[in-house]
N, C-alpha and C positions, 0 to 999 in steps of 0.2 A: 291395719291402721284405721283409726275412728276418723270422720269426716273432718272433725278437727285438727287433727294430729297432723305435727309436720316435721320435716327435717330440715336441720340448719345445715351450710355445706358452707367450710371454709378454707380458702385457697390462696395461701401465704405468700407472700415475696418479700425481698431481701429490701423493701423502701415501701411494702403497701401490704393492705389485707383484705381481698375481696368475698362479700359472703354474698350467699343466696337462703332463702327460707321457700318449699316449698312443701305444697300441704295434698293431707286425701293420698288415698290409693292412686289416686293418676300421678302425684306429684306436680300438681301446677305450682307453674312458677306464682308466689304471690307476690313477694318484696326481692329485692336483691340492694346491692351498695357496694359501698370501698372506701377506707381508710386511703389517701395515699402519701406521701410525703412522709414517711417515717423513721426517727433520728435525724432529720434535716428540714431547714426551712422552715414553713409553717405546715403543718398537717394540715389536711382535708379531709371532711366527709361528707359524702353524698349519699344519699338512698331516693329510688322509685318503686311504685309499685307495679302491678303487673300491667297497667296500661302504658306506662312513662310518666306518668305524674311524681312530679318532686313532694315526697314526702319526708327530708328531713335533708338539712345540711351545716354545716358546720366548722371553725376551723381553730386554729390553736396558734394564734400570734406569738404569744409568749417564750412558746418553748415547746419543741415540737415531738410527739407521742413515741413511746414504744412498743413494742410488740404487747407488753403485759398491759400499757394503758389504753393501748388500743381495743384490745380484748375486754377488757372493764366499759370501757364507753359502747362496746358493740353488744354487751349482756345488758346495759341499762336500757338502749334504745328498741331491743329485742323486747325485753318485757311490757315496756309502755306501748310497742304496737302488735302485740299478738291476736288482742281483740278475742281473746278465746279460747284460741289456739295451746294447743299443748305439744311444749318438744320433746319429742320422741327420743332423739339422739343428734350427735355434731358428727360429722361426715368432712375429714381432712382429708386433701389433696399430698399424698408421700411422694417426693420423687421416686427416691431409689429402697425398692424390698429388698437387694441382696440376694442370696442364697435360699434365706430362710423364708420369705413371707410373699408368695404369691396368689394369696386372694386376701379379700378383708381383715382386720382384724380388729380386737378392742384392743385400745391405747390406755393400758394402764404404766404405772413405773418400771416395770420390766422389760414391757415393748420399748419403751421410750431410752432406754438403755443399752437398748440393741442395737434401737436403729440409729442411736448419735453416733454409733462406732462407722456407718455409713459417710459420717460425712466426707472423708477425705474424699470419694467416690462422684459427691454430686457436690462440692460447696458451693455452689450458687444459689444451689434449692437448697438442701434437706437440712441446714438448720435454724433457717426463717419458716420451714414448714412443721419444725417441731415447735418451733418455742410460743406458737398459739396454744397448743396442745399442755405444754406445761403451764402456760396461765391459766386455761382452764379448769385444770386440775387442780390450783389454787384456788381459784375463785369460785368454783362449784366442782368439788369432786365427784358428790352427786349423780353429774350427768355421764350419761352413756358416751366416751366419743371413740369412734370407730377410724380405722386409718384403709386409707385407695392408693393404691397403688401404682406409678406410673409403669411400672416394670412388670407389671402382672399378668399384661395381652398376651406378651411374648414368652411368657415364662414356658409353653409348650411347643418353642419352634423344633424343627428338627435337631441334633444334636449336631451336626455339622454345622448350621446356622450360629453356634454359639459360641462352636469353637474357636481358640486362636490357637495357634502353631506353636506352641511354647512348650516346654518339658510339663511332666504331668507335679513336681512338685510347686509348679508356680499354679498353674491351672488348678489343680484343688485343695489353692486355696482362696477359691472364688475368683480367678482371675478369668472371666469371660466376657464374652457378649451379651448384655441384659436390651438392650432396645429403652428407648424410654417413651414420651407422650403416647401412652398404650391408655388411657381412659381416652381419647380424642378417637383414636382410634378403634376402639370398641363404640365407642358410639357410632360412629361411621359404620362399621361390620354393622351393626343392628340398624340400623338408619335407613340405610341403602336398600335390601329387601321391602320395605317397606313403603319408600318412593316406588318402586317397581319390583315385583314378586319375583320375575325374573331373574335378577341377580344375584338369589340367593346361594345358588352356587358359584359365581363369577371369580373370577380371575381379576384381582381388581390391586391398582396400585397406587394409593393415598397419600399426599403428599401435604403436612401438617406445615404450613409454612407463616412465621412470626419471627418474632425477636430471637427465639428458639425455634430450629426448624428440622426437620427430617420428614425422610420415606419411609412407608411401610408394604410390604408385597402379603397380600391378604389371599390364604382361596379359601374358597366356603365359607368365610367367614371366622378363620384360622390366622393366625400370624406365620410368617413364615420366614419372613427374612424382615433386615431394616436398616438403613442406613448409620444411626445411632450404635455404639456399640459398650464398653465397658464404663464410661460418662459419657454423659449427655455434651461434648465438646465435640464428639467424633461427628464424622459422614457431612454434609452441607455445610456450607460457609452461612452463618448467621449474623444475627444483630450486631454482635460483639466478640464471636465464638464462632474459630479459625473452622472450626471442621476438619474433615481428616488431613493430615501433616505426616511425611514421612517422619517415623520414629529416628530418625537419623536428623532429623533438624532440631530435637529434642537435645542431645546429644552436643551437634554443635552449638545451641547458647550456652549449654554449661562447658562445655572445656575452651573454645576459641573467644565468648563475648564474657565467661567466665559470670553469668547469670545462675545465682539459687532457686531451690526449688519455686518461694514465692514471688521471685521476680515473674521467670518461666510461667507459675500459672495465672500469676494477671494478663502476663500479653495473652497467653491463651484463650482465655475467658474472657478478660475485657477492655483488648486493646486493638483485637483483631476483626474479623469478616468486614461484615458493612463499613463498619467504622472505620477500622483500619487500614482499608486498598482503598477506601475514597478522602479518610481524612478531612471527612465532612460532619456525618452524620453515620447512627446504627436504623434511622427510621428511613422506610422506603419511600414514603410521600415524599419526602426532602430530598433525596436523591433523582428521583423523578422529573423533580422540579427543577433540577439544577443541569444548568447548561456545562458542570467542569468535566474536564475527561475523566477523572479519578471517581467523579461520580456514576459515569457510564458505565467506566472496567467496572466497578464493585459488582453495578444491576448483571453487565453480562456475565462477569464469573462465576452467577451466583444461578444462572439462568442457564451456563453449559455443566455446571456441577449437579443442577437437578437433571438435564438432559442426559447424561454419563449413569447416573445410579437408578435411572427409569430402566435403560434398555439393563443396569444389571440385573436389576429385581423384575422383570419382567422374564429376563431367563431362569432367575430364582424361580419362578411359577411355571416356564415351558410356557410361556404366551401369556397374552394381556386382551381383555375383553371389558374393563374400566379404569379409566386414570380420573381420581378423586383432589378435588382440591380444596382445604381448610386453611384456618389461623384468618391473622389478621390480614397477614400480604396477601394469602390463597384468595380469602375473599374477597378482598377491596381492590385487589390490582389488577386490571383489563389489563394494562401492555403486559404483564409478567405472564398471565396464563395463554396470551397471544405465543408469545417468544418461544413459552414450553412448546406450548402446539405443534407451534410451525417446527421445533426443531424434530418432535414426535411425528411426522407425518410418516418420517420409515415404516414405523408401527402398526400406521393405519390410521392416527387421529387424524380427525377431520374437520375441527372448531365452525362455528357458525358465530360470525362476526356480529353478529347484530344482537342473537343473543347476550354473549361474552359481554358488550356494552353494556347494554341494557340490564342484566343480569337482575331478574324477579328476585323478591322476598322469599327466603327458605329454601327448600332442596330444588334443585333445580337444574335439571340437561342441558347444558351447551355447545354440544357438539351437534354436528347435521344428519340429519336420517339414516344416511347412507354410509355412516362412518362405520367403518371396523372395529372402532377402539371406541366406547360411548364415555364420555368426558361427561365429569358432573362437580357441583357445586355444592357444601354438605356444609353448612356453617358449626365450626366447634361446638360445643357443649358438655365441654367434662365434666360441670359441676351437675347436670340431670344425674351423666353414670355414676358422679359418687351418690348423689342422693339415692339411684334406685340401688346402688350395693351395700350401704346404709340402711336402710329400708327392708331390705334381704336377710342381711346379718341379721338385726333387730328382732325380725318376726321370728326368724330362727331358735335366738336367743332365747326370746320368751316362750316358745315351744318347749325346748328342753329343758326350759324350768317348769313347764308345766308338766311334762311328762316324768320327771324329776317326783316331783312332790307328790303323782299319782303313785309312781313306782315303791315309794316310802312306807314303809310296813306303820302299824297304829302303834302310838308307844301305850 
């Protein structure tokens, strides 16, 4: 990439569109932003640039944006602040690759036809993270846009990690374990060695925790197991989203409460974890802050369900030598990564209280010298991984077309 050249990286949701622009071979961040409110209310947008200075903001009284008009207002306000710059390529965030797609790909009409057949698999993601993709394609077919994959980390676990117990004509046909937030977690794998050399081979257990949350058990920088397993519903109780549920409770709302398939998967998806054993809120701050007991069970069931899937995935690895913590709750909540702790001390963690408070800007050890299990703080960043697996593709791309056109005889 020329010093100019950068990559846009866009990261969909089902009511918002968050993008980043970064530029150069390092990929520094220059601008980032978000659309949010979309189909409801009044839309918003906000953009900064790489200091936090507010550089553009916006909203839509009248009547409030979609996916495609959102995409239109974010290719306008792209071109008036490039300043120079030339985009290389778009770099989307895919929940679920399926079967077929476990590294980068270009997103033309044929991918995009694949991967909608995914939706039943992730509907919460994957088709508010296509349908950028297809405005795009409207509005500048032009452009390169390349798809990242949440399912891609894991696509190499062991084959027992994948499996589920099921006869083999349900299983092939795709009915497995895929793991999901694997760009969060590939960042983390890469991140970590590089806070300290050491850990490059470590035994490390990452715990991606948000509105959506899960484990992942990592060695060497490998996936190897993960709480997450065939959607992104399984393993932790989250924002909204029960986590794992005996398949036998499935069963009884549809024959005893006499619940359809879309009844069943709202509760699932969005009536359950946080929200739904507190009956308050899906956001952690607000539970926190609340004196009700429904508020408390939600924090602890959510805090002995990460405690329970540590010591699985830590036999997953045959021992544990780092427990990692991301997302929004990993990094903003002191009492949450206290509680983990304290419940991890069997392990060996060791937390240092003063740090954990205090907790410095960027990657960052808070556990005490002496500890066994060395606890660290890794704030997210999946949109760098898509931009440098964009970035990747791209140069590739254009390799092979230059090798291409060498290989061509003279007409």
């Amino acid at each position: 990439m020329q010093a100019k050249d950068c990559i846009v990286v866009i990261n969909a949701g089902s009511s918002s569109i968050k993008f980043s622009l970064f530029e150069g071979d390092a990929l520094d961040l220059a601008l980032k932003g978000k659309i949010e409110n979309l189909y409801q209310g009044q839309s918003r947008f906000s953009a900064v640039d790489a200091t936090g200075a507010v550089v553009g903001e916006r909203s839509w009284p009248e009547a409030p944006l979609d996916h495609a008009q959102a995409m239109a207002f974010l290719i306008g306000f792209a071109h008036s602040h490039l300043d120079g710059r030339k985009v290389v390529a778009i770099g989307h965030r895919i929940v679920h690759g399926g079967v077929d797609f476990s590294s980068p790909i270009r997103l033309d009409a044929d991918a995009l036809a694949r991967l909608e057949q995914l939706v039943p698999l992730a509907p919460l993601h994957q088709p508010h993270n296509l349908a950028p993709v297809r405005a795009m394609m409207a509005l500048a077919p032009e452009v390169v846009q390349v798809g990242c994959f949440d399912t891609a980390f894991h696509a190499q676990q062991p084959v027992l990690a994948q499996a589920f117990a099921l006869p083999p004509e349900i299983t092939e046909r795709g009915v497995r374990r895929y793991g999901f937030h694997g760009l969060s977690y590939e960042y983390i794998a890469q991140r970590l060695p590089q806070a300290d050399p050491r850990l490059a081979n470590a035994r490390v257990v990452a715990a991606h925790l948000g509105n959506g949350a899960s484990m992942c058990a990592i060695d060497s920088g490998r996936s190897m197991a993960s709480t997450m397993g065939f959607t992104a519903v399984d393993g932790l109780p989250m924002g909204t989203r029960c986590g794992a549920v005996d398949p036998g409770v499935v069963l009884y709302l549809m024959q005893e409460l006499k619940m359809d398939a879309a009844a069943i998967q709202q509760l699932l998806y969005q009536q359950s974890g946080l929200l739904g054993v507190s009956g308050i809120s899906s956001d952690m701050r607000t539970l926190e802050q609340s004196d009700a007991p429904r508020a408390r069970l939600a924090i602890d069931l959510m805090v002995y369900r990460i405690g329970r899937e540590l010591g699985s995935l830590a036999a997953a690895l045959g021992g544990l030598d780092v427990l990692v913590f991301s997302g929004g709750i990993g990094e903003n909540s002191a009492a949450l990564r206290a509680a983990v702790c304290a419940q991890a001390q069997w392990l060996g963690v060791a937390l240092d209280p003063e740090l954990n408070r205090a907790l410095p800007a960027g990657v960052v050890r808070i556990s005490r010298a002496d500890s066994k299990v060395a606890v660290w703080v890794v704030p997210a960043n999946e949109e760098w991984m898509i931009a440098r697996h964009t970035q990747a593709f791209t140069l590739a791309s254009n390799q092979a077309k230059i090798r291409g056109l060498t290989l061509m005889p003279p007409s």
